[in-house]
ZATOR-876093 format. One record per residue: residue in three letters; y, x, z of N, C-alpha, C in turn; residue number from 1. Coordinates in pm, whole numbers, always signed. Each point is the difference from the previous one (the first is absolute). Last residue first. Layout:
<recs>
@resn:ALA	n.c2:Y	n.c1:X	n.c3:Z	ca.c2:Y	ca.c1:X	ca.c3:Z	c.c2:Y	c.c1:X	c.c3:Z	resi:NUM
...
</recs>
This chain:
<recs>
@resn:UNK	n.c2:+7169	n.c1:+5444	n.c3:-3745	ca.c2:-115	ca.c1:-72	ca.c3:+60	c.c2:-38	c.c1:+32	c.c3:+162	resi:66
@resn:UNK	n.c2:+528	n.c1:-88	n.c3:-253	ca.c2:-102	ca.c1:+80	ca.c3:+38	c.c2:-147	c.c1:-53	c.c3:+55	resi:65
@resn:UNK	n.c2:+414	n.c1:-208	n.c3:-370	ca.c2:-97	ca.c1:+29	ca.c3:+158	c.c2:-105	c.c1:+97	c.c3:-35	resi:64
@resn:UNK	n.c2:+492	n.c1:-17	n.c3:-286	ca.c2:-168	ca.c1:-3	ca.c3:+18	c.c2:-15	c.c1:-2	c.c3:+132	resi:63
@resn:UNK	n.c2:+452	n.c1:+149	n.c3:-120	ca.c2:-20	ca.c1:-176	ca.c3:+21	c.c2:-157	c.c1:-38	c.c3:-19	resi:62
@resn:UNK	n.c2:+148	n.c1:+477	n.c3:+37	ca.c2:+47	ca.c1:-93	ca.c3:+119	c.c2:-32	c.c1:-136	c.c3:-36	resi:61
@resn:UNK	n.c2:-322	n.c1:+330	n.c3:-277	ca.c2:+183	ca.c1:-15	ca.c3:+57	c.c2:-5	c.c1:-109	c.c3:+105	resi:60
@resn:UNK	n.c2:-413	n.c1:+354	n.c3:+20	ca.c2:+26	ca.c1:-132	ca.c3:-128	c.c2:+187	c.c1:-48	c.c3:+40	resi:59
@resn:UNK	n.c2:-460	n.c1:+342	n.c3:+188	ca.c2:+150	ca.c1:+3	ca.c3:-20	c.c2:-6	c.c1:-69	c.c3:-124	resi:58
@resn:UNK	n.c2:-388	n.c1:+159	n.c3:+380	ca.c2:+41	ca.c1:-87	ca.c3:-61	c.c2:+174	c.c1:+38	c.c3:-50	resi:57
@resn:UNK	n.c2:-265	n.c1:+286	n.c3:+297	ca.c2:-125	ca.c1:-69	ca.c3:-105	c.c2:+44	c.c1:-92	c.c3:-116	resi:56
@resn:UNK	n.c2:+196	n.c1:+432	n.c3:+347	ca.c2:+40	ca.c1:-107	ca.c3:-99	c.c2:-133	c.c1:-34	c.c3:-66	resi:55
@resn:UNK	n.c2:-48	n.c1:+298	n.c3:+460	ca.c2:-10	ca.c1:-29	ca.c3:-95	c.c2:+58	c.c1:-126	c.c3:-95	resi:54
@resn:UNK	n.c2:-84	n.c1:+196	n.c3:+452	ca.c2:+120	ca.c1:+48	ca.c3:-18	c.c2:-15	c.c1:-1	c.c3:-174	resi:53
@resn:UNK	n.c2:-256	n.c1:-382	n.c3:+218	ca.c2:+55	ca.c1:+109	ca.c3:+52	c.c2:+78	c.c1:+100	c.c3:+20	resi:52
@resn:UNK	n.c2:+31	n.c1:-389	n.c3:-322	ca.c2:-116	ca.c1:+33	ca.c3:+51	c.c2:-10	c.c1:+87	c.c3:+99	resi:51
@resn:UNK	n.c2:+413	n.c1:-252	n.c3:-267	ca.c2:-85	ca.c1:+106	ca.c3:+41	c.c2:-88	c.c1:-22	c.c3:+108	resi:50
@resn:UNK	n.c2:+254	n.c1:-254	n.c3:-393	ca.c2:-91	ca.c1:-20	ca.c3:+117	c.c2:-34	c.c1:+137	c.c3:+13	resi:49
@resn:UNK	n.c2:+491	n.c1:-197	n.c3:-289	ca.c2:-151	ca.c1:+74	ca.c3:+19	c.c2:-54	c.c1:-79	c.c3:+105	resi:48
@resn:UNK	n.c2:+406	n.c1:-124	n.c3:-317	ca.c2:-13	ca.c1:-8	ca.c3:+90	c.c2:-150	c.c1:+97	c.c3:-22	resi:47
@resn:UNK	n.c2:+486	n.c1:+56	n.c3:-226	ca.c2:-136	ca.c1:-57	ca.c3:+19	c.c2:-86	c.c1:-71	c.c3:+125	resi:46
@resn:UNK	n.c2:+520	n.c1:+152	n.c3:-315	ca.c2:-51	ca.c1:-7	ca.c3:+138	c.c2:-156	c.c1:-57	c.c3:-60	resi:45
@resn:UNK	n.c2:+288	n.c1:+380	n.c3:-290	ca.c2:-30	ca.c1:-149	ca.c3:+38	c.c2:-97	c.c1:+5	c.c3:+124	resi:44
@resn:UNK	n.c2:+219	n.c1:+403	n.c3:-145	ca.c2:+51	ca.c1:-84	ca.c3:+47	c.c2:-37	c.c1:-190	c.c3:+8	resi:43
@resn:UNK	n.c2:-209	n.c1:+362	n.c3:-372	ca.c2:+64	ca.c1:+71	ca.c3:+194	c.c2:+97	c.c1:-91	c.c3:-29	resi:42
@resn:UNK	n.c2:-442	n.c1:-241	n.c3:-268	ca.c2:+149	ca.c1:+88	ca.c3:+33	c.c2:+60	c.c1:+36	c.c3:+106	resi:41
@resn:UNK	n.c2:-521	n.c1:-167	n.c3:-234	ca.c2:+126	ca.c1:-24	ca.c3:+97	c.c2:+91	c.c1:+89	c.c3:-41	resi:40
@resn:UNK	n.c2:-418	n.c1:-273	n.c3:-239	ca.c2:+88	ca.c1:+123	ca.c3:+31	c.c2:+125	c.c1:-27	c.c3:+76	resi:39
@resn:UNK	n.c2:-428	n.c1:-291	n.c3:-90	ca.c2:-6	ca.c1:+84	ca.c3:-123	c.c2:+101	c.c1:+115	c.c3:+31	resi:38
@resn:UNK	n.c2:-235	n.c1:-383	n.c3:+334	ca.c2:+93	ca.c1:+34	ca.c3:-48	c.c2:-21	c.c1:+126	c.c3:-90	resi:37
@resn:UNK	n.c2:-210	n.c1:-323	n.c3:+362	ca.c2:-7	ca.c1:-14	ca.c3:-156	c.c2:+69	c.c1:+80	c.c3:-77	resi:36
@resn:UNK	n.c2:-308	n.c1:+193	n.c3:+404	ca.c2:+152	ca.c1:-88	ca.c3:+7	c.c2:-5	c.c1:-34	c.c3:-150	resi:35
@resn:UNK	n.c2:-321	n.c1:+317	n.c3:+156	ca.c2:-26	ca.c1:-81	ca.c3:+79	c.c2:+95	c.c1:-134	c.c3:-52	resi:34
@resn:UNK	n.c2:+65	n.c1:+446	n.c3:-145	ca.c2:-71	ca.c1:-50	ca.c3:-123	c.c2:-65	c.c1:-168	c.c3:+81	resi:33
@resn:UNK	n.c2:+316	n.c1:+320	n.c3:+251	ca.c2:+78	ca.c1:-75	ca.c3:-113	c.c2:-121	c.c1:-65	c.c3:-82	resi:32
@resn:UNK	n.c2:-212	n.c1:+246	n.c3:+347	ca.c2:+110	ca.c1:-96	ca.c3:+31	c.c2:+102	c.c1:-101	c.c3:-88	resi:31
@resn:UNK	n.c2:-301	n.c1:+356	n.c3:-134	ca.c2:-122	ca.c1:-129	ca.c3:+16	c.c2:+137	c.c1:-80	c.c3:+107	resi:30
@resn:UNK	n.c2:+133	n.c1:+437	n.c3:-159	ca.c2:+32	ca.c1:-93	ca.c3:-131	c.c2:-127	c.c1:-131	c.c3:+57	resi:29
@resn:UNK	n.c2:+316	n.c1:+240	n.c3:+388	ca.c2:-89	ca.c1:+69	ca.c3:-117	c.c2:-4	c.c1:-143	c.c3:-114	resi:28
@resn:UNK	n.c2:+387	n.c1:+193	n.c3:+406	ca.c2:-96	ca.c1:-104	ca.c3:-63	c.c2:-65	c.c1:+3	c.c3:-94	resi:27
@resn:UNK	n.c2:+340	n.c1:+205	n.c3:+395	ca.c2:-25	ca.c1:+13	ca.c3:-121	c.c2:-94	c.c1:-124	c.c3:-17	resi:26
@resn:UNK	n.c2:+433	n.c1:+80	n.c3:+342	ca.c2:-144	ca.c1:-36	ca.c3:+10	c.c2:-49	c.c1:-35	c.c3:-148	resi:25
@resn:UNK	n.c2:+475	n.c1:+142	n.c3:+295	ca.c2:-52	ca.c1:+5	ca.c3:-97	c.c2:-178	c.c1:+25	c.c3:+32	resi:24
@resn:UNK	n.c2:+431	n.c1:-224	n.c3:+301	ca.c2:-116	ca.c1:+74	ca.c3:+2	c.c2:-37	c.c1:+22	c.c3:-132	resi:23
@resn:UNK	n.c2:+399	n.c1:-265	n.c3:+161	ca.c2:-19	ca.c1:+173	ca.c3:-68	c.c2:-124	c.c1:+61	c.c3:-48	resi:22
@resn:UNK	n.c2:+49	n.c1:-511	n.c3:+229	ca.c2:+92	ca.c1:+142	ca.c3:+66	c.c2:+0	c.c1:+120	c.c3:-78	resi:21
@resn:UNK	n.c2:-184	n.c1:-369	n.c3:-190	ca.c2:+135	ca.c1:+3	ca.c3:-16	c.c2:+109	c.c1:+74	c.c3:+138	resi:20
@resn:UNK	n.c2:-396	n.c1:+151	n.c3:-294	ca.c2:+25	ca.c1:-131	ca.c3:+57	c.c2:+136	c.c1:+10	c.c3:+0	resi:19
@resn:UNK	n.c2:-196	n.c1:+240	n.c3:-425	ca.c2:+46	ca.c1:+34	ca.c3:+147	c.c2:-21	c.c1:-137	c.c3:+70	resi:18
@resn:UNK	n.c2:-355	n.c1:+217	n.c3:-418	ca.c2:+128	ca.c1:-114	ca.c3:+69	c.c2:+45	c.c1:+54	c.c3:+112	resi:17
@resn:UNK	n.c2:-287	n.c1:+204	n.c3:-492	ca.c2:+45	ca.c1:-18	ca.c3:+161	c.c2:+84	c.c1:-124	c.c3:+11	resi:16
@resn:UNK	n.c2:-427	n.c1:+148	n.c3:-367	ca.c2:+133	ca.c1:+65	ca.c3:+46	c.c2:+29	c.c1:-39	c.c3:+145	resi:15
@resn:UNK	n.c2:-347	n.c1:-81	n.c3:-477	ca.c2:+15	ca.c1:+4	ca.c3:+167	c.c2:+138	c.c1:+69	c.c3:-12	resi:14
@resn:UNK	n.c2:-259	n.c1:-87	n.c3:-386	ca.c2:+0	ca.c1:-113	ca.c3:+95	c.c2:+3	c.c1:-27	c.c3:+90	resi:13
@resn:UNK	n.c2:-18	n.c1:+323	n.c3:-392	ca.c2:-98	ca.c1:+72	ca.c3:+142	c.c2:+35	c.c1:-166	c.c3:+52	resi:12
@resn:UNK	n.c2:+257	n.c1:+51	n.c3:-378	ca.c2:-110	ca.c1:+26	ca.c3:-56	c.c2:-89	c.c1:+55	c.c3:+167	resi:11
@resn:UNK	n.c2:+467	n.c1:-169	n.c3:+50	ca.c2:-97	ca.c1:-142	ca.c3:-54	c.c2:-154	c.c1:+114	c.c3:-70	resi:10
@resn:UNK	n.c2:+323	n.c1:+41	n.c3:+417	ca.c2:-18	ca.c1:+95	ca.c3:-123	c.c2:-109	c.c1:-79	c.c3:-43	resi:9
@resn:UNK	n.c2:+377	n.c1:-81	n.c3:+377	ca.c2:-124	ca.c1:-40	ca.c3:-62	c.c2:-41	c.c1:+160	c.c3:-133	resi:8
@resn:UNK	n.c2:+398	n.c1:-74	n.c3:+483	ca.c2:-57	ca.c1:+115	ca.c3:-114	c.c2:-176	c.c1:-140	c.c3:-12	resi:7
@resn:UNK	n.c2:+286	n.c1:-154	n.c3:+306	ca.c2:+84	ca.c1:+141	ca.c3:+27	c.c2:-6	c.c1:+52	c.c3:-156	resi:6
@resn:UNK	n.c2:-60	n.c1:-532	n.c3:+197	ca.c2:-62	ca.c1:+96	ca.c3:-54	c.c2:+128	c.c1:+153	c.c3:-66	resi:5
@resn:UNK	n.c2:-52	n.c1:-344	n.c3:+416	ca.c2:+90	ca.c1:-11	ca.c3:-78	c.c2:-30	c.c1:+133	c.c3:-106	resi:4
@resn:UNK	n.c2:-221	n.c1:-418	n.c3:+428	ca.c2:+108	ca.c1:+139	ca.c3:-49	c.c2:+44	c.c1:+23	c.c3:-138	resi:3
@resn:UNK	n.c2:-285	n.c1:-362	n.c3:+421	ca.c2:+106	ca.c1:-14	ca.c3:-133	c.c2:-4	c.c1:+174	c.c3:-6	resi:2
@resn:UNK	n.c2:-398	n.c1:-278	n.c3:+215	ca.c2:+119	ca.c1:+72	ca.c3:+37	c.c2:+76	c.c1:+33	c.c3:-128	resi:1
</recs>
């Protein structure tokens, strides 16, 4: 599922995303540390996997998801 990172904070490795109805949905540092990626920015698009009401995965839009 696509969204759109709200807030990173590169020393903890977590923060948030909205979808793309509004919803704001946080994300810890084993989600971002799951994905290849070194740092995001508010406003770039990504994509995630949530897990239940849980983000496991977040890597940008042009990476596949596992």
């Amino acid at each position: 599922m696509q969204a759109t990172v709200k807030t990173f904070d590169a020393a903890t490795r977590s923060g948030s995303v909205f979808l793309d109805d509004g919803t704001e949905i946080p994300f810890e540092a084993d989600a971002f540390d799951a994905g290849p990626l070194r740092h995001l920015r508010s406003g770039q698009r990504v994509n995630i996997v949530v897990t239940g009401e849980r983000v496991t995965y977040v890597t940008l839009s042009t990476f596949p998801t596992p």
